[in-house]
N, C-alpha and C positions, 0 to 999 in steps of 0.2 A: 768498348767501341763507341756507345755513344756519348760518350764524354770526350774524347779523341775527337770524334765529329766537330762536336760543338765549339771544341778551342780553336776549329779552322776556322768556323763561322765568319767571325769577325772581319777578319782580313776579306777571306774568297766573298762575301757577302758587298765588299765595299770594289772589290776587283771587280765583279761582274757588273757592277751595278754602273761604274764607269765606262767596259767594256761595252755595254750596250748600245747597239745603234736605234733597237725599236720595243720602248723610246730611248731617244734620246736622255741622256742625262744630262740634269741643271749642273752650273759650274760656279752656282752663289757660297759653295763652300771649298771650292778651290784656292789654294794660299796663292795670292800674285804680288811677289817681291815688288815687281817692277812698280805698280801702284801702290801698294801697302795695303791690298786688300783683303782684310779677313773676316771673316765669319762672327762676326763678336757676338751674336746671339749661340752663339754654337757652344754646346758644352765644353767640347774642345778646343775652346780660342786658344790662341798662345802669344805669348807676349815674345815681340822682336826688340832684340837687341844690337846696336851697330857696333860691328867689329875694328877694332882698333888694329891696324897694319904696323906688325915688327919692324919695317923698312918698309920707310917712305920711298924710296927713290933706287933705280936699279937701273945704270946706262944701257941696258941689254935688251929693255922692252919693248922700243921701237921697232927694231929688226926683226925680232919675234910676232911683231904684229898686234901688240896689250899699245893702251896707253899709260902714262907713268903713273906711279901703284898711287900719288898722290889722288888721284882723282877716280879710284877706284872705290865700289861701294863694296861694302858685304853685311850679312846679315845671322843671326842666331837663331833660332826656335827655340823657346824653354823647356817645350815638352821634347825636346830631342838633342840631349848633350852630346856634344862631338861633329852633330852636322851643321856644315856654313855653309849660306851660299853667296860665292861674289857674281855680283849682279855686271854680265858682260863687260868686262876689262878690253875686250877686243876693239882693233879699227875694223873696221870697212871691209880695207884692204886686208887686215889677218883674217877676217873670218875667210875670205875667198882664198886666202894660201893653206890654211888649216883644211877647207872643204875641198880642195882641190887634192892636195897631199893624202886626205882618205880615200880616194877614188882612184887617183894616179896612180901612189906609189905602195902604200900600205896594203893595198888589194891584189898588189902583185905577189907570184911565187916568187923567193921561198918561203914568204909569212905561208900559213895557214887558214885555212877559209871553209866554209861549211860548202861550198861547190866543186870540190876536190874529190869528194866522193865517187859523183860523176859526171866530173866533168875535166875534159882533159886539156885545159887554159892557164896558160902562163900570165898572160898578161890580160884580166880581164877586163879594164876600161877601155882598153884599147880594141878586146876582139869584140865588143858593144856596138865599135862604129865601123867595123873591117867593110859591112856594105855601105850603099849609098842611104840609108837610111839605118836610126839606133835599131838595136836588137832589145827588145823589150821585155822580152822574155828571158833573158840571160843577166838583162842589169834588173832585173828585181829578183832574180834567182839568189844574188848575192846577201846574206845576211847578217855573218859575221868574219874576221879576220884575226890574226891573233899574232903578235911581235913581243920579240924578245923567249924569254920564258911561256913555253905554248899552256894555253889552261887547255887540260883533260876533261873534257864535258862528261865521258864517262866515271873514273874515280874520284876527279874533284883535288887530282894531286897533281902537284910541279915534280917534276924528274930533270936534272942536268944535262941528260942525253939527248930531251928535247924542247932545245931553244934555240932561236936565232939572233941575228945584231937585232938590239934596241936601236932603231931611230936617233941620230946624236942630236938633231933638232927638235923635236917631243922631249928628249931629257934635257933639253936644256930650258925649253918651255916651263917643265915641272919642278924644275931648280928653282927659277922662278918666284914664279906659285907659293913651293913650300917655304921660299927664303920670307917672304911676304908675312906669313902667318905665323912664322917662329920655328921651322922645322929644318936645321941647318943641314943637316945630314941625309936629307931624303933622297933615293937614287932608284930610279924608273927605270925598276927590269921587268915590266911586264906591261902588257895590255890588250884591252880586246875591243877593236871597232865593230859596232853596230849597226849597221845598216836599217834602218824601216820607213816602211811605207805607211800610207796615212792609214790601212787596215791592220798593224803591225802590231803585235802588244808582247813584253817579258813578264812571266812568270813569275811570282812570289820567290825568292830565294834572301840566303845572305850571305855575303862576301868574306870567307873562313878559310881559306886554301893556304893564304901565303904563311911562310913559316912566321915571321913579323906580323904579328895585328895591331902593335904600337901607331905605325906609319901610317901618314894618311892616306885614304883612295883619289885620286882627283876624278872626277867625272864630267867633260865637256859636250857639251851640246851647239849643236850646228844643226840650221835648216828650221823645218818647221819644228811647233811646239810640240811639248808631251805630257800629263798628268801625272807624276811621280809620287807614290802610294810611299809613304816611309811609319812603317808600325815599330814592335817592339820586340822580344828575344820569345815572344809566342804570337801564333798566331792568331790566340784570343784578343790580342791588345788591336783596338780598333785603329788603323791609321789615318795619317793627318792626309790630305791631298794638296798637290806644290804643284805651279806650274813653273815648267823649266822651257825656255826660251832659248833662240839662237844667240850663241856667246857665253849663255851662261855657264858660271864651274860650282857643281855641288862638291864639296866636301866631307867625307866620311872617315870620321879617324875615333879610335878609342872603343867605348858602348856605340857609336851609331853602324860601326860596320857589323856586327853581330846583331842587328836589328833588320825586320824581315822588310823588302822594298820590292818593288813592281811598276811594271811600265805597262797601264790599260787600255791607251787612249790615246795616237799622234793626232794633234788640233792642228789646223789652218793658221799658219801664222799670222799678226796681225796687221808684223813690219818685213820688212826685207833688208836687215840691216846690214848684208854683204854689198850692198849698194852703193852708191857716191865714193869709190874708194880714191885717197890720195897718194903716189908715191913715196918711197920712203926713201932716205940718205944714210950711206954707211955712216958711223960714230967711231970708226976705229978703238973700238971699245975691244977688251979681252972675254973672250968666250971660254965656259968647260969645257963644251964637249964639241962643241964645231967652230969653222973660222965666220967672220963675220959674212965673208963673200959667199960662202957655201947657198946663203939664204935673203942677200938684197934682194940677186940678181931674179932668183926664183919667183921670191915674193913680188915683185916690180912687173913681173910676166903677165900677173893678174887684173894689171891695169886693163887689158885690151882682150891676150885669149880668153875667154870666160863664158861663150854663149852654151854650151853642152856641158858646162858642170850646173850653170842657173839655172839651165832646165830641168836637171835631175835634183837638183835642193830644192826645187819650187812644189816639189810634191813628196821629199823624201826628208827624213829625219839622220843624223847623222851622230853616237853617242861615242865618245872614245873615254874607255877606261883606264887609266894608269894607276900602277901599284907597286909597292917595291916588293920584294919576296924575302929576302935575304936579310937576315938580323945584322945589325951595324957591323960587326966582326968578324961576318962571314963572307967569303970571297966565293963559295960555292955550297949544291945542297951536301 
């Protein structure tokens, strides 16, 4: 038993220690992509490497809301093979159709949601404003949602019986994505929106459910920041801390999604980069899985409706998980 203990140590030891509000924790050892800040007195430096994009160029990523993959950054950790993270690829304009699109439509029934239990809401962004004033208590009630393929938070298993449509704008987002980094064949039946507040933190776990653990996870961040704790296939392995930013997409494919991760900490963000957004022009370009109008017209909405989704990113974190489940050759479980 106390050996067992000890191997937690490590981890739960650097999770609290973030967690903390009194005191506060220093953040001189927090990795920041965005400026290339590291800890290099830290026994745990790590050396960054800039990732080389498969495809340069994809007519699809304007409408989507990315800029063209040319002028996308991304980056490596040595001490953590398989995870990349591209440093916000988004416009303006996509973060506010992506943060809008979690709150709109993805929080609606028949996804699934941790407020289901009890509560008896179909549409809950919408029952948040049913008064003349937000319901405050109802839109932080909300924590997570779950599309396509539902994850079982009790057995940790996918079942065929229960899933719903994937999003054909998310899988085409992650087409994307995976086209980007070398992964032709990647296809987004799964995910789980996140909801948190700036008091909000996830638990140690690791990402082992889907039948496929070949395939990468994408993980997108919208809204305010978080400290993202990434260790190793024990607990004892001490983790690095990453901060992850609105726009940013961490990467977990291969040994990184078997390695143990935690969210201690949603920070104040610095920027507001759903901000200055400019409209976008169809490209009459060919789509997988949706038409290009499905998502101008949506997208271009954002220019103007936008004051009650800003309010609630302005204090709220927003993480969507995508995953595939399904081994290449498999059409079901």
């Amino acid at each position: 038993m106390k050996r067992s203990m000890e191997s937690e140590d490590c981890f739960m030891k650097k999770f609290k220690y973030y967690k903390s509000n009194k005191p506060k924790p220093s953040l001189e050892e927090v990795i920041s992509i965005e400026t290339y800040k590291f800890a290099k007195e830290n026994a745990y430096a790590l050396q960054v490497e800039n990732i080389t994009f498969t495809v340069k160029h994809d007519s699809r990523t304007r409408a989507l809301g990315l800029y063209d993959i040319s002028n996308w950054k991304a980056v490596s950790l040595s001490r953590h093979p398989g995870f990349i993270i591209i440093k916000n690829p988004f416009t303006s304009l996509g973060q506010r159709y992506w943060i809008r699109k979690c709150l709109e439509e993805y929080a609606k029934k028949p996804n699934k949601r941790n407020i289901d239990i009890d509560t008896d809401v179909d549409n809950w962004w919408e029952e948040c404003f049913k008064k003349n004033e937000v319901d405050r208590k109802l839109q932080k009630k909300l924590r997570w949602a779950t599309l396509g393929y539902h994850h079982d938070w009790d057995t940790k298993v996918y079942i065929e019986d229960n899933k719903g449509v994937f999003p054909g704008e998310l899988a085409e987002l992650c087409d994307v994505i995976a086209l980007s980094i070398g992964y032709s064949k990647f296809r987004a039946e799964a995910a789980i929106v996140n909801y948190y507040h700036m008091g909000s933190t996830l638990s140690a776990h690791t990402d082992h459910s889907e039948v496929n653990l070949e395939a990468p996870l994408f993980s997108l961040s919208f809204g305010q920041s978080a400290i993202f704790l990434l260790g190793g296939h024990e607990k004892s392995i001490e983790p690095s801390a990453i901060l992850l930013s609105s726009g940013d997409i961490a990467i977990m494919s291969k040994d990184a999604r078997l390695c143990y991760h935690a969210v201690p900490k949603i920070l104040p963000s610095s920027k507001q980069p759903w901000n200055n957004p400019t409209s976008v022009q169809k490209t009459h370009e060919t789509f997988k899985y949706i038409k290009e109008d499905d998502i101008i017209d949506p997208m271009n909405k954002n220019l103007k409706e936008w004051t009650k989704f800003q309010a609630y990113v302005e204090e709220s974190r927003i993480n969507v998980n995508v995953r595939q489940v399904l081994n290449e050759n498999q059409i079901c479980l």
